[in-house]
C-alpha positions as CSV (number, residue, x, y, z in Angstrom):
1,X,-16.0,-15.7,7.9
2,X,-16.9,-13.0,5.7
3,X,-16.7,-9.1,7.0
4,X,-18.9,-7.2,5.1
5,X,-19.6,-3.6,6.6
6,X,-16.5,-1.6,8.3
7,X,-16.9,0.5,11.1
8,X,-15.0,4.0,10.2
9,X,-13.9,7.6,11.7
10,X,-14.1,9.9,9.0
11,X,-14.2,13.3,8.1
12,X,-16.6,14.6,5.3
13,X,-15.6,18.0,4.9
14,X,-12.0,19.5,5.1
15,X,-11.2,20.7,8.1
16,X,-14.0,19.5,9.6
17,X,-14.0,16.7,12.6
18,X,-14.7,12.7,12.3
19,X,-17.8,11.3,12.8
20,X,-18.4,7.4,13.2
21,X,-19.5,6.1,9.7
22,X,-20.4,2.3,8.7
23,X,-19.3,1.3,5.4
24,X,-19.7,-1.5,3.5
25,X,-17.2,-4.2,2.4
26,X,-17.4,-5.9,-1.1
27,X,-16.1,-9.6,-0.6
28,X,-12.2,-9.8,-1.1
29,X,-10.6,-10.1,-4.4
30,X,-7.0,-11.0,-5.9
31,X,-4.2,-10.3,-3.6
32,X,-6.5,-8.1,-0.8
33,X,-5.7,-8.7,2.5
34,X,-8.5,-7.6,5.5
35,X,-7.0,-7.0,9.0
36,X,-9.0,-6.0,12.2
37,X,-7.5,-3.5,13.2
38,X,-5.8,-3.5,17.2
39,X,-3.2,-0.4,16.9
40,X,-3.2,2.6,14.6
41,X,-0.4,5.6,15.6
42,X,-1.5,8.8,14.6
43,X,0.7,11.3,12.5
44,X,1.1,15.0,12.8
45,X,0.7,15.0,8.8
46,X,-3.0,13.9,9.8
47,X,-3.9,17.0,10.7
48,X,-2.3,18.8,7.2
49,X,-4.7,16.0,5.7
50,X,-7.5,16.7,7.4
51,X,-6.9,20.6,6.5
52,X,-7.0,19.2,3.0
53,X,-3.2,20.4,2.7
54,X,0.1,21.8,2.7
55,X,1.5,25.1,3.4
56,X,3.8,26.0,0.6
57,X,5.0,29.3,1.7
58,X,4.2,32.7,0.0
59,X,0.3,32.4,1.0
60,X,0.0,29.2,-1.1
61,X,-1.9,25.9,-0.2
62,X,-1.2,22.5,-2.1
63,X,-4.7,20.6,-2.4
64,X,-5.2,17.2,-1.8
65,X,-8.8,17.5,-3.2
66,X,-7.0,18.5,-6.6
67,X,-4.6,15.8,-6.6
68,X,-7.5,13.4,-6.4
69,X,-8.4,12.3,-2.9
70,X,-11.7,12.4,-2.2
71,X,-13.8,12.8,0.5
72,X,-14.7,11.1,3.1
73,X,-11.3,10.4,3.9
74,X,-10.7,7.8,7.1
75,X,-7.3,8.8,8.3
76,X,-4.6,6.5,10.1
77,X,-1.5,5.5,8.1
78,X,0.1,3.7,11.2
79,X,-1.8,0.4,11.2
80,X,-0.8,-2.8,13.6
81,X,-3.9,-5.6,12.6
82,X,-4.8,-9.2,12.9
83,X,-5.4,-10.5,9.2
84,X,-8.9,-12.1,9.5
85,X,-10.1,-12.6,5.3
86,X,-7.8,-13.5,2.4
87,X,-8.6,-12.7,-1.3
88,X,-7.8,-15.9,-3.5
89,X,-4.3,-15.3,-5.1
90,X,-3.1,-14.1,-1.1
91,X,0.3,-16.4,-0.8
92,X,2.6,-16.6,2.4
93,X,0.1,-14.7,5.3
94,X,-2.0,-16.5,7.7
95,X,-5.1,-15.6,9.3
96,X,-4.7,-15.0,12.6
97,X,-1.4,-13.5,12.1
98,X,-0.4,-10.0,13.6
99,X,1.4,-7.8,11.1
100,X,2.3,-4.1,10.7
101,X,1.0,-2.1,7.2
102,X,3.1,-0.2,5.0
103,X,0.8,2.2,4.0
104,X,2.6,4.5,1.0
105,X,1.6,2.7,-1.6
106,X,2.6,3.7,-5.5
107,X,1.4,2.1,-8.6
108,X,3.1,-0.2,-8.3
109,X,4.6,-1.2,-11.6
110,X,6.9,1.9,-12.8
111,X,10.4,1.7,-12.3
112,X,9.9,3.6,-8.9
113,X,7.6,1.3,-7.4
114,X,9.8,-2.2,-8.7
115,X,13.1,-0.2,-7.1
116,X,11.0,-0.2,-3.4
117,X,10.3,3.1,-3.6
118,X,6.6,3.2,-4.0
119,X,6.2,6.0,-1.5
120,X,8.0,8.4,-4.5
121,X,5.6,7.4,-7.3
122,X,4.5,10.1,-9.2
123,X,2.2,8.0,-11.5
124,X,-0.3,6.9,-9.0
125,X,-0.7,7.4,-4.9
126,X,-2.9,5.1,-2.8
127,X,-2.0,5.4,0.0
128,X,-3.9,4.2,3.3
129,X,-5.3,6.7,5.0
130,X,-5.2,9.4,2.6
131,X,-6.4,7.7,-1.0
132,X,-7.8,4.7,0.9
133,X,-9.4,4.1,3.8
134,X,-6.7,4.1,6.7
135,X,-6.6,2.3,10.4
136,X,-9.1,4.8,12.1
137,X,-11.6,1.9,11.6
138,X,-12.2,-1.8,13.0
139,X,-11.1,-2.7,9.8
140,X,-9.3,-1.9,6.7
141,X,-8.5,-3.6,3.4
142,X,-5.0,-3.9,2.3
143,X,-4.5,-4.6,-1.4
144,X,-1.9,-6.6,-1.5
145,X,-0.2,-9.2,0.9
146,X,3.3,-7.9,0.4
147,X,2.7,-4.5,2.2
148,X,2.3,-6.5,5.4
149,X,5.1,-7.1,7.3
150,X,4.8,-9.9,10.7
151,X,5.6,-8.3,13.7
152,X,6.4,-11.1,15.7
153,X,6.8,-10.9,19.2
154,X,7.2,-6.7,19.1
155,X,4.9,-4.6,21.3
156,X,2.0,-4.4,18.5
157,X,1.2,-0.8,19.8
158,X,5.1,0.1,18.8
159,X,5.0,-1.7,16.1
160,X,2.4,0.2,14.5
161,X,4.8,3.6,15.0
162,X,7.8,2.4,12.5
163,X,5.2,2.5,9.3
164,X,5.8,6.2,9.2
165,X,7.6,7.6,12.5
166,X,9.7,4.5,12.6
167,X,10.9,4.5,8.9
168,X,10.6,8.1,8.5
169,X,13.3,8.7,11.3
170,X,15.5,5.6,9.8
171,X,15.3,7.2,6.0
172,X,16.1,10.6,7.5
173,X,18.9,9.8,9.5
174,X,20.4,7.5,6.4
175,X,20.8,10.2,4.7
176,X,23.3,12.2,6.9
177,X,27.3,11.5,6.7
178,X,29.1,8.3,8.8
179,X,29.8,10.2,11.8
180,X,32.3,9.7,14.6
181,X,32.0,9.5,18.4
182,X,33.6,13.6,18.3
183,X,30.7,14.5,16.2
184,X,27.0,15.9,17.3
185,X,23.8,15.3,15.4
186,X,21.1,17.7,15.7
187,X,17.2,16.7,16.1
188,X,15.3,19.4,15.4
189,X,11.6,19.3,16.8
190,X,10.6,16.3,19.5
191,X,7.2,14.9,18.4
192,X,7.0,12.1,17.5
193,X,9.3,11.0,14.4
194,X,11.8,13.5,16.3
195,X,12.0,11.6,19.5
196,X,12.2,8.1,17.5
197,X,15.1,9.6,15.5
198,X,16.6,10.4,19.2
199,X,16.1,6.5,20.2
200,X,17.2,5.1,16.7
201,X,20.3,7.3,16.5
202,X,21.4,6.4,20.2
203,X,21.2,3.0,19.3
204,X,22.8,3.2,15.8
205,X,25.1,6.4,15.8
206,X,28.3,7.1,17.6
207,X,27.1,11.0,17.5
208,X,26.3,12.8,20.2
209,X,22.8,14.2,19.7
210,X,21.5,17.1,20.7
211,X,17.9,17.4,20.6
212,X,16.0,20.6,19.8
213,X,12.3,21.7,20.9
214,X,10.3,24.4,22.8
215,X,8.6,22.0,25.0
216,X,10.5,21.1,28.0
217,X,8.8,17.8,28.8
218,X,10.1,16.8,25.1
219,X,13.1,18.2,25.8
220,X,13.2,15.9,28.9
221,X,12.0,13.0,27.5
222,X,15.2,13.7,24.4
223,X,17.5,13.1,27.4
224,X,15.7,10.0,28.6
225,X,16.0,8.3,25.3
226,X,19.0,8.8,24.3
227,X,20.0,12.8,23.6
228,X,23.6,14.1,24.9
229,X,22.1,17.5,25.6
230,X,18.9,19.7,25.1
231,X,18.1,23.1,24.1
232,X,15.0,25.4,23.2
233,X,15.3,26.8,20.4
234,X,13.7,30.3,21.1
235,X,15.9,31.1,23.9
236,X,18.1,34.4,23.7
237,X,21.2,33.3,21.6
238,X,19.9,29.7,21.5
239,X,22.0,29.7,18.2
240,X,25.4,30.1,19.8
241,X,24.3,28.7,22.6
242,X,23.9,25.3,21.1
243,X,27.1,25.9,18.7
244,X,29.4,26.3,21.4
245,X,27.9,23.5,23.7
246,X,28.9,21.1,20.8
247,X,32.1,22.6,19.9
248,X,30.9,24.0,16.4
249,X,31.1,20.5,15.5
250,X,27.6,19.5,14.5
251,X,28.0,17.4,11.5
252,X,24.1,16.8,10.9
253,X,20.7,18.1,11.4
254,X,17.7,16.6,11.2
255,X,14.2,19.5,10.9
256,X,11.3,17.3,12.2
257,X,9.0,20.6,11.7
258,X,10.2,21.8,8.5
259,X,9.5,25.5,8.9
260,X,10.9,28.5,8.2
261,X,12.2,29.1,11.8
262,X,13.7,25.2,11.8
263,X,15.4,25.4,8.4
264,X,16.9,28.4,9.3
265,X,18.5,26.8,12.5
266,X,19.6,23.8,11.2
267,X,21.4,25.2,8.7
268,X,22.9,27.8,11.1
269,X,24.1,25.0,13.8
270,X,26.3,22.8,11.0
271,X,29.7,23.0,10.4
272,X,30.9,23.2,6.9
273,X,30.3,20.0,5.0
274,X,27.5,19.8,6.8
275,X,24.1,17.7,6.2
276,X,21.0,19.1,6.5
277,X,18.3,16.8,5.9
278,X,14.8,18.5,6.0
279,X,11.6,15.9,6.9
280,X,8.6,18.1,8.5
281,X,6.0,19.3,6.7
282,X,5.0,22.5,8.8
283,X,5.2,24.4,5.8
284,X,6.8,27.6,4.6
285,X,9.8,28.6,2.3
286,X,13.6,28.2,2.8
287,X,15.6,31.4,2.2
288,X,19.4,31.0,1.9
289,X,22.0,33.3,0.3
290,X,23.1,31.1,-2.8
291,X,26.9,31.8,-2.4
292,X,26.9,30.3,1.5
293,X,26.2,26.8,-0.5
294,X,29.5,27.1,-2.0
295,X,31.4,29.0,0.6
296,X,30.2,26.5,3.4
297,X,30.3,23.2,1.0
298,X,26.6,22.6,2.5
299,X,24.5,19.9,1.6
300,X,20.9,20.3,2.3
301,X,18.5,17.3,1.3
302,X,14.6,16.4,1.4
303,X,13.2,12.9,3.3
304,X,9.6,11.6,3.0
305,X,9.3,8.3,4.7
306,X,10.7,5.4,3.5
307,X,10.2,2.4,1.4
308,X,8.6,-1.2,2.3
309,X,12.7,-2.3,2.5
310,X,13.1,-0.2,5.3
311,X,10.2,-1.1,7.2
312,X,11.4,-4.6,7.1
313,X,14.6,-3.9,8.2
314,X,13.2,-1.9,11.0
315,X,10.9,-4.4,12.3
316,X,14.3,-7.2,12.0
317,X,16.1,-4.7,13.5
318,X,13.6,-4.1,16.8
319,X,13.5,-8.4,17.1
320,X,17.3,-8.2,16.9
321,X,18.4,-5.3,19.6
322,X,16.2,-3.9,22.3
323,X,15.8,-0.1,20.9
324,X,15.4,2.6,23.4
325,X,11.0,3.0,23.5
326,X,9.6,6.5,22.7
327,X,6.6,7.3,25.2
328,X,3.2,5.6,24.1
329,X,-0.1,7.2,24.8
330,X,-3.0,4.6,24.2
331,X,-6.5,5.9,23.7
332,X,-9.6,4.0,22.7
333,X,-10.3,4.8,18.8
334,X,-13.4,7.3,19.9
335,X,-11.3,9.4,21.4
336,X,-9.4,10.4,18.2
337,X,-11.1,14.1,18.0
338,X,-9.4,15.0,20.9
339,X,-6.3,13.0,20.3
340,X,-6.2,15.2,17.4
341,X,-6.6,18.1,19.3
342,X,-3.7,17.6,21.9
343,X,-1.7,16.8,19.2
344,X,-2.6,20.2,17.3
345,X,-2.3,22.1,20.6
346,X,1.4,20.1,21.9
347,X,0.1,18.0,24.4
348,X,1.5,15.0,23.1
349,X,4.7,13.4,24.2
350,X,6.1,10.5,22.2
351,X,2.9,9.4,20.2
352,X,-1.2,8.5,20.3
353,X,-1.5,5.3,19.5
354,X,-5.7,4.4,19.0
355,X,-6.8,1.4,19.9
356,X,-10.3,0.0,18.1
Protein backbone atom coordinates (compact mmCIF):
# COMPACT_ATOMS: atom_id res chain seq x y z
CA UNK A 1 0.00 0.00 0.00
CA UNK A 2 1.28 3.26 -0.81
CA UNK A 3 0.53 6.49 1.77
CA UNK A 4 0.74 9.44 -0.10
CA UNK A 5 -0.74 12.58 1.78
CA UNK A 6 -0.13 12.87 5.75
CA UNK A 7 -2.52 14.28 8.05
CA UNK A 8 -0.45 16.97 10.27
CA UNK A 9 -0.85 19.50 13.40
CA UNK A 10 1.16 22.33 12.69
CA UNK A 11 2.00 25.66 13.57
CA UNK A 12 2.69 28.28 10.77
CA UNK A 13 3.74 31.14 12.74
CA UNK A 14 5.95 31.20 16.02
CA UNK A 15 4.03 31.27 18.74
CA UNK A 16 1.11 30.78 17.19
CA UNK A 17 -1.36 27.61 17.73
CA UNK A 18 -1.68 24.29 15.29
CA UNK A 19 -4.03 23.99 12.82
CA UNK A 20 -4.89 20.59 11.00
CA UNK A 21 -2.87 20.62 7.69
CA UNK A 22 -2.72 17.67 4.93
CA UNK A 23 0.53 17.22 3.36
CA UNK A 24 1.69 15.22 0.77
CA UNK A 25 4.01 12.12 0.86
CA UNK A 26 6.62 11.53 -1.97
CA UNK A 27 6.82 7.53 -2.34
CA UNK A 28 9.63 6.18 0.02
CA UNK A 29 13.20 6.06 -0.91
CA UNK A 30 16.59 4.35 0.41
CA UNK A 31 16.51 3.46 4.12
CA UNK A 32 12.98 5.61 4.91
CA UNK A 33 10.80 4.02 7.11
CA UNK A 34 6.75 5.30 7.34
CA UNK A 35 4.96 4.54 10.60
CA UNK A 36 1.24 5.33 11.48
CA UNK A 37 1.42 6.84 14.14
CA UNK A 38 -0.61 5.28 17.61
CA UNK A 39 1.25 7.27 20.58
CA UNK A 40 3.20 10.55 20.53
CA UNK A 41 4.26 12.02 24.34
CA UNK A 42 4.44 15.60 24.31
CA UNK A 43 7.55 17.53 25.78
CA UNK A 44 7.72 20.72 27.80
CA UNK A 45 10.55 21.78 25.18
CA UNK A 46 7.51 21.91 22.66
CA UNK A 47 6.34 24.81 23.84
CA UNK A 48 10.15 26.60 23.80
CA UNK A 49 9.78 25.32 20.04
CA UNK A 50 6.75 26.58 19.29
CA UNK A 51 7.95 30.04 20.81
CA UNK A 52 10.58 29.62 18.17
CA UNK A 53 13.22 29.48 21.21
CA UNK A 54 15.31 29.61 24.17
CA UNK A 55 15.72 31.94 26.98
CA UNK A 56 19.36 32.59 27.31
CA UNK A 57 19.28 34.91 30.20
CA UNK A 58 20.35 38.64 30.12
CA UNK A 59 17.12 39.53 27.81
CA UNK A 60 18.51 37.28 25.01
CA UNK A 61 16.46 34.65 22.81
CA UNK A 62 18.33 31.77 20.77
CA UNK A 63 16.31 31.35 17.36
CA UNK A 64 15.49 28.29 15.91
CA UNK A 65 14.36 30.17 12.73
CA UNK A 66 18.11 31.24 12.43
CA UNK A 67 19.50 27.91 13.04
CA UNK A 68 17.53 26.74 10.09
CA UNK A 69 14.13 25.27 10.94
CA UNK A 70 11.55 26.32 9.08
CA UNK A 71 8.16 26.79 9.28
CA UNK A 72 5.46 24.95 9.42
CA UNK A 73 6.94 22.99 12.03
CA UNK A 74 4.70 19.71 13.11
CA UNK A 75 5.86 19.11 16.69
CA UNK A 76 6.00 15.61 18.61
CA UNK A 77 9.50 14.11 19.30
CA UNK A 78 7.93 11.18 21.41
CA UNK A 79 6.63 8.87 18.65
CA UNK A 80 5.33 5.03 19.37
CA UNK A 81 4.09 3.86 15.49
CA UNK A 82 3.16 0.82 13.46
CA UNK A 83 5.67 0.70 10.42
CA UNK A 84 3.21 0.44 7.39
CA UNK A 85 5.82 1.40 3.97
CA UNK A 86 9.49 0.41 3.61
CA UNK A 87 11.89 2.27 1.28
CA UNK A 88 13.98 -0.42 -0.79
CA UNK A 89 17.46 -0.67 1.04
CA UNK A 90 15.09 -0.93 4.61
CA UNK A 91 16.83 -4.29 6.23
CA UNK A 92 15.71 -6.01 9.62
CA UNK A 93 11.97 -4.09 10.32
CA UNK A 94 8.73 -5.57 9.38
CA UNK A 95 5.54 -4.03 8.54
CA UNK A 96 3.24 -4.45 10.98
CA UNK A 97 5.72 -4.10 13.57
CA UNK A 98 5.29 -1.60 16.64
CA UNK A 99 8.40 0.29 17.45
CA UNK A 100 9.43 3.41 19.43
CA UNK A 101 11.48 6.60 17.29
CA UNK A 102 14.58 8.06 18.37
CA UNK A 103 14.04 11.30 17.13
CA UNK A 104 17.53 13.44 17.71
CA UNK A 105 18.99 12.69 14.74
CA UNK A 106 22.66 14.23 13.62
CA UNK A 107 24.35 13.91 10.40
CA UNK A 108 25.05 11.10 10.78
CA UNK A 109 28.51 10.53 9.55
CA UNK A 110 31.01 12.78 11.79
CA UNK A 111 32.72 11.29 14.44
CA UNK A 112 29.82 12.34 16.86
CA UNK A 113 27.16 10.69 15.12
CA UNK A 114 29.43 7.10 14.43
CA UNK A 115 30.27 7.40 18.53
CA UNK A 116 26.00 7.22 19.16
CA UNK A 117 25.86 10.52 19.99
CA UNK A 118 23.97 11.98 17.11
CA UNK A 119 21.77 14.10 19.49
CA UNK A 120 25.35 16.31 20.00
CA UNK A 121 26.08 16.96 16.32
CA UNK A 122 26.98 20.22 15.57
CA UNK A 123 27.25 19.61 11.76
CA UNK A 124 23.71 18.92 10.95
CA UNK A 125 20.31 18.63 13.19
CA UNK A 126 17.25 16.81 11.91
CA UNK A 127 15.54 16.05 14.27
CA UNK A 128 11.76 14.89 14.21
CA UNK A 129 9.67 17.20 15.30
CA UNK A 130 11.71 20.23 15.10
CA UNK A 131 13.72 19.96 11.49
CA UNK A 132 11.26 17.23 10.38
CA UNK A 133 7.97 16.60 10.62
CA UNK A 134 7.32 14.99 14.16
CA UNK A 135 4.43 12.47 15.58
CA UNK A 136 1.62 15.20 15.83
CA UNK A 137 0.39 13.59 12.64
CA UNK A 138 -1.15 10.11 11.42
CA UNK A 139 1.91 9.60 9.96
CA UNK A 140 5.60 10.45 9.84
CA UNK A 141 8.55 9.39 7.77
CA UNK A 142 11.63 8.19 9.53
CA UNK A 143 14.78 8.21 7.42
CA UNK A 144 16.38 5.48 8.37
CA UNK A 145 15.43 2.00 9.85
CA UNK A 146 18.07 2.12 12.62
CA UNK A 147 16.40 4.93 14.64
CA UNK A 148 13.49 2.46 15.37
CA UNK A 149 13.73 0.56 18.20
CA UNK A 150 10.79 -2.70 18.67
CA UNK A 151 9.01 -2.18 21.68
CA UNK A 152 7.78 -5.49 22.17
CA UNK A 153 5.30 -6.24 24.56
CA UNK A 154 5.73 -2.60 26.57
CA UNK A 155 2.62 -0.40 27.01
CA UNK A 156 3.12 1.51 23.50
CA UNK A 157 1.69 4.69 25.13
CA UNK A 158 4.88 4.36 27.76
CA UNK A 159 6.90 3.43 25.42
CA UNK A 160 6.61 6.43 23.39
CA UNK A 161 7.89 8.59 26.83
CA UNK A 162 11.63 6.98 26.96
CA UNK A 163 12.55 8.74 23.39
CA UNK A 164 13.09 11.92 25.31
CA UNK A 165 11.70 11.79 29.04
CA UNK A 166 12.75 8.21 29.34
CA UNK A 167 16.44 8.67 28.05
CA UNK A 168 16.70 12.15 29.08
CA UNK A 169 16.12 11.04 32.90
CA UNK A 170 18.59 7.84 32.24
CA UNK A 171 21.50 10.22 30.65
CA UNK A 172 20.93 12.65 33.54
CA UNK A 173 21.05 10.52 36.29
CA UNK A 174 24.34 8.65 34.58
CA UNK A 175 26.06 11.32 35.06
CA UNK A 176 25.87 11.75 38.90
CA UNK A 177 28.47 9.76 41.28
CA UNK A 178 27.86 5.78 42.47
CA UNK A 179 25.96 6.51 45.46
CA UNK A 180 25.23 4.56 48.64
CA UNK A 181 22.05 3.59 50.53
CA UNK A 182 23.22 6.72 53.25
CA UNK A 183 23.20 9.13 50.37
CA UNK A 184 20.10 11.37 48.98
CA UNK A 185 19.59 12.46 45.38
CA UNK A 186 17.78 15.51 44.65
CA UNK A 187 15.10 15.81 41.73
CA UNK A 188 14.57 19.07 41.12
CA UNK A 189 11.12 19.99 39.24
CA UNK A 190 8.29 17.00 38.88
CA UNK A 191 7.08 17.20 35.22
CA UNK A 192 7.52 14.92 33.37
CA UNK A 193 11.38 13.81 32.77
CA UNK A 194 11.49 14.79 36.71
CA UNK A 195 9.02 12.29 37.82
CA UNK A 196 10.59 9.46 35.44
CA UNK A 197 14.03 10.29 36.92
CA UNK A 198 12.05 9.56 40.42
CA UNK A 199 10.79 5.99 39.03
CA UNK A 200 14.17 5.13 37.21
CA UNK A 201 16.36 6.08 40.19
CA UNK A 202 14.01 4.09 42.72
CA UNK A 203 14.57 1.23 40.63
CA UNK A 204 18.28 1.72 39.81
CA UNK A 205 19.78 3.76 42.83
CA UNK A 206 20.39 2.89 46.40
CA UNK A 207 19.85 6.82 47.14
CA UNK A 208 17.27 8.18 48.84
CA UNK A 209 15.56 10.71 46.68
CA UNK A 210 14.07 13.61 47.62
CA UNK A 211 11.90 15.17 45.08
CA UNK A 212 11.53 18.87 44.62
CA UNK A 213 8.43 20.98 43.08
CA UNK A 214 5.83 23.68 43.89
CA UNK A 215 2.94 21.60 42.93
CA UNK A 216 1.68 19.38 45.63
CA UNK A 217 -0.08 16.75 43.48
CA UNK A 218 3.53 16.29 41.86
CA UNK A 219 4.91 16.34 44.92
CA UNK A 220 2.52 13.47 45.84
CA UNK A 221 2.78 11.63 43.00
CA UNK A 222 7.18 11.87 43.73
CA UNK A 223 6.17 9.81 46.84
CA UNK A 224 4.03 7.36 44.97
CA UNK A 225 6.78 6.50 42.63
CA UNK A 226 9.44 6.10 44.36
CA UNK A 227 10.72 9.58 46.36
CA UNK A 228 11.98 9.19 50.15
CA UNK A 229 10.58 12.58 50.94
CA UNK A 230 9.08 15.84 49.35
CA UNK A 231 9.49 19.43 49.61
CA UNK A 232 8.41 22.87 47.87
CA UNK A 233 10.83 24.65 47.12
CA UNK A 234 9.42 28.21 47.76
CA UNK A 235 8.62 27.56 51.29
CA UNK A 236 10.18 29.78 54.11
CA UNK A 237 13.77 28.15 54.66
CA UNK A 238 12.84 25.42 52.17
CA UNK A 239 16.83 25.38 51.79
CA UNK A 240 17.65 24.26 55.25
CA UNK A 241 14.67 22.68 55.52
CA UNK A 242 15.52 20.13 52.95
CA UNK A 243 19.37 20.06 54.04
CA UNK A 244 18.70 19.04 57.45
CA UNK A 245 15.92 16.49 56.49
CA UNK A 246 18.68 14.63 54.47
CA UNK A 247 21.39 15.06 56.96
CA UNK A 248 23.46 17.61 54.67
CA UNK A 249 24.16 14.51 52.79
CA UNK A 250 22.78 15.11 49.32
CA UNK A 251 25.32 13.78 47.01
CA UNK A 252 23.38 14.70 43.69
CA UNK A 253 20.98 17.01 42.12
CA UNK A 254 19.19 16.73 39.24
CA UNK A 255 17.42 20.65 37.87
CA UNK A 256 14.52 19.30 35.59
CA UNK A 257 13.62 23.28 35.13
CA UNK A 258 16.95 24.73 34.59
CA UNK A 259 16.28 28.13 35.90
CA UNK A 260 17.77 30.56 37.75
CA UNK A 261 15.79 29.79 41.01
CA UNK A 262 16.59 25.83 40.34
CA UNK A 263 20.36 26.11 39.74
CA UNK A 264 20.68 28.11 42.56
CA UNK A 265 19.03 25.36 44.89
CA UNK A 266 20.57 22.61 43.62
CA UNK A 267 23.76 23.81 44.01
CA UNK A 268 22.86 25.06 47.62
CA UNK A 269 21.39 21.43 48.75
CA UNK A 270 24.90 19.39 47.80
CA UNK A 271 27.45 18.51 49.97
CA UNK A 272 30.91 19.01 48.92
CA UNK A 273 31.97 16.82 46.10
CA UNK A 274 28.86 17.22 45.06
CA UNK A 275 27.08 16.68 41.40
CA UNK A 276 25.06 18.90 39.95
CA UNK A 277 23.76 17.92 36.69
CA UNK A 278 21.57 20.69 35.03
CA UNK A 279 18.88 19.22 32.23
CA UNK A 280 15.82 21.94 31.91
CA UNK A 281 15.63 24.34 29.60
CA UNK A 282 13.50 27.08 31.41
CA UNK A 283 16.08 29.41 30.61
CA UNK A 284 18.14 32.07 32.46
CA UNK A 285 21.81 32.45 33.61
CA UNK A 286 23.75 30.67 36.43
CA UNK A 287 25.54 33.01 38.88
CA UNK A 288 28.05 31.30 41.20
CA UNK A 289 30.97 32.85 43.08
CA UNK A 290 34.05 31.27 41.21
CA UNK A 291 36.10 30.39 44.39
CA UNK A 292 33.01 28.18 45.97
CA UNK A 293 34.04 25.76 42.88
CA UNK A 294 37.23 25.12 44.50
CA UNK A 295 36.43 25.56 48.11
CA UNK A 296 33.37 23.17 47.78
CA UNK A 297 35.28 20.67 45.14
CA UNK A 298 31.73 21.05 43.10
CA UNK A 299 31.08 19.50 40.01
CA UNK A 300 28.38 21.03 38.02
CA UNK A 301 27.56 19.38 34.47
CA UNK A 302 25.03 19.88 31.46
CA UNK A 303 22.61 16.73 30.00
CA UNK A 304 20.53 16.95 26.74
CA UNK A 305 18.89 13.66 26.15
CA UNK A 306 20.57 10.84 25.20
CA UNK A 307 21.86 8.69 22.42
CA UNK A 308 20.08 5.85 20.30
CA UNK A 309 22.33 3.32 22.80
CA UNK A 310 20.48 4.51 25.55
CA UNK A 311 17.18 4.26 24.24
CA UNK A 312 17.85 0.64 23.55
CA UNK A 313 18.98 -0.06 26.71
CA UNK A 314 16.02 1.51 28.17
CA UNK A 315 13.38 -0.20 26.24
CA UNK A 316 15.73 -3.85 27.31
CA UNK A 317 15.73 -2.61 30.49
CA UNK A 318 11.56 -1.93 30.84
CA UNK A 319 11.11 -5.88 29.10
CA UNK A 320 13.59 -6.95 31.79
CA UNK A 321 12.27 -5.37 35.37
CA UNK A 322 8.81 -3.94 35.88
CA UNK A 323 9.88 -0.01 36.44
CA UNK A 324 7.70 1.99 38.69
CA UNK A 325 4.90 3.85 35.81
CA UNK A 326 4.79 7.69 35.81
CA UNK A 327 1.02 8.90 35.41
CA UNK A 328 -0.22 8.80 31.75
CA UNK A 329 -2.77 11.21 30.45
CA UNK A 330 -4.11 10.03 26.96
CA UNK A 331 -5.84 12.59 24.78
CA UNK A 332 -7.01 12.16 21.20
CA UNK A 333 -4.33 14.09 18.84
CA UNK A 334 -7.06 17.12 18.33
CA UNK A 335 -6.88 18.02 21.52
CA UNK A 336 -3.19 18.98 21.49
CA UNK A 337 -3.86 22.93 21.71
CA UNK A 338 -5.15 22.54 24.96
CA UNK A 339 -2.87 19.77 25.95
CA UNK A 340 -0.41 22.35 25.28
CA UNK A 341 -2.10 24.74 27.32
CA UNK A 342 -2.36 22.66 30.63
CA UNK A 343 1.00 21.82 30.13
CA UNK A 344 2.10 25.69 29.93
CA UNK A 345 -0.30 26.51 32.76
CA UNK A 346 0.94 23.12 35.31
CA UNK A 347 -1.95 21.08 34.89
CA UNK A 348 -0.18 18.16 33.91
CA UNK A 349 0.83 15.30 36.11
CA UNK A 350 3.25 12.71 34.76
CA UNK A 351 2.79 13.28 30.95
CA UNK A 352 0.13 13.89 27.69
CA UNK A 353 0.47 11.28 25.66
CA UNK A 354 -1.72 12.07 22.06
CA UNK A 355 -3.28 9.50 20.49
CA UNK A 356 -4.00 9.90 16.39
Amino acid sequence: MKFTCAHRWAFTAWGGKLEATEDALQPVQGHEVTLRVTHCGICHSDLHIQEGGFDMGGGKLSSLERAGTRLPVTMGHEIVGEVVELGPEVSGVTLGQLVVVYPWLGCGACPVCLRGDEHLCVKAARNLGIQLPGGYADLTRVPHERYLVPVGSLDPARAATFACAGITALGAIRKLPVMVADDWVAVIGCGGVGMTAVALLSATSAARIVAIDPDPSKREAALRHGATAAYDPNAADALKTINKACGSNIAGALDFVGAESSSALAVGLVRRVGQVVIVGLFGGEFRMALPLFALRSLSITGSYVAGLNELRELVALAQRVQLPEIPLDLRPLDTVNQALDDLANGRVVGRIVLQP
